[in-house]
N, C-alpha and C positions, 0 to 999 in steps of 0.2 A: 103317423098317428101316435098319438101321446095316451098312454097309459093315467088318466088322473085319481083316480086312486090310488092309484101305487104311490103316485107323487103326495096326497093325503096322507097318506100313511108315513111316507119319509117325513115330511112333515111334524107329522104326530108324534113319533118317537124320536124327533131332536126336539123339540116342545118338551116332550117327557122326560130325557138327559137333562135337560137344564140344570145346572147350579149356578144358584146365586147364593152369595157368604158359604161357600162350601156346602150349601144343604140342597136339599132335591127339592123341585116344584113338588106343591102335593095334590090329592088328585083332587081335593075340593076346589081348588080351583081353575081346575078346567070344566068341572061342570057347574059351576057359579059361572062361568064366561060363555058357556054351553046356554046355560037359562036364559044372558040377558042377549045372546043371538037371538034365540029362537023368538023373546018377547017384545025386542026393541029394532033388532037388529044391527049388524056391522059396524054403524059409525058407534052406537053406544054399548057396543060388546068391547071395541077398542077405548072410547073413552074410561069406559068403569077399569078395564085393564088397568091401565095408566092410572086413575086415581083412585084403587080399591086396592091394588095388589104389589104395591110397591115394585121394588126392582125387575122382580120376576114379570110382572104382568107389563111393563116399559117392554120387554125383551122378547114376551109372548107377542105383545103388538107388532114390536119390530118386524121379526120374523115373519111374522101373518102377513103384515103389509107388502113386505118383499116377494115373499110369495104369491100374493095375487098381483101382485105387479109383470113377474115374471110369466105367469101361466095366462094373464088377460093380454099380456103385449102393453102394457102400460109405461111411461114414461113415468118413473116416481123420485126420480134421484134428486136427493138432498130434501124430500116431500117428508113431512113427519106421518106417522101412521093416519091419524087422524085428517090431514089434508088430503093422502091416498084413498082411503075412502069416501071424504066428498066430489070427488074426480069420478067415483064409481058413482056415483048419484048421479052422473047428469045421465046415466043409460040405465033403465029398469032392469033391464035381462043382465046390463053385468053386475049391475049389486042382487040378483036374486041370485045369479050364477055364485056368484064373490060369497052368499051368505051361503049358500050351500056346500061349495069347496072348505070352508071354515068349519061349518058344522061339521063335516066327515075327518079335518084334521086332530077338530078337539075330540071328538068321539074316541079315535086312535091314539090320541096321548092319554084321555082319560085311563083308554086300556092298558097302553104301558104303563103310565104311572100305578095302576091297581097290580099290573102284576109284578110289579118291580117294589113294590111293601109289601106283599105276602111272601114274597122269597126273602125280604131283609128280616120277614117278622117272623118265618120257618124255623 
């Protein structure tokens, strides 16, 4: 039996590490990516990724998409994020599952990223 939170949580806090150009993901936008889950869902939480958020949000996708590939038993190799997610569309339960594991990742990086600027801003 698989722990998926815990795995959420790993998740979250390599989302949260992230550097791109040497700078850290910031936490607005995990919860910009957080809002267009909860309003649009999965395929357009990773589309806005990909063209809202430059490098970082390519790499927030990546990662997501890998990740639910490997926690649904998906076959996604060489899938771009976005193709991974319409895969998850032909089954209701796994893109509601898929949108739910996401929301609990970004949740957990929003929290590292929050607490990883109030220690650099201490």
């Amino acid at each position: 039996m698989r722990n998926l939170d815990l795995k959420c949580a790993g998740l979250g806090r390599e989302l949260a590490e992230l550097r791109v150009k040497g700078k850290a993901v910031e936490e607005k936008v995990f919860t910009s990516a957080l809002g267009v889950l909860e309003e649009q869902g999965p395929y357009a939480c990773f589309l806005y990724l990909q063209a809202r958020e430059d490098e970082a949000g390519k790499e927030i996708a990546k990662r997501g998409a890998q990740f639910l590939g490997e926690v649904l038993k998906l076959h996604t190799a060489g899938d771009t994020p976005l193709e991974s997610v319409q895969a998850l569309a032909r089954n209701l339960d796994d893109l509601l599952f898929a949108r739910d594991l996401l929301r609990q990742a970004f949740v957990y990086a929003r929290y590292h990223a929050k607490a990883r600027s109030e220690v650099v801003g201490s």
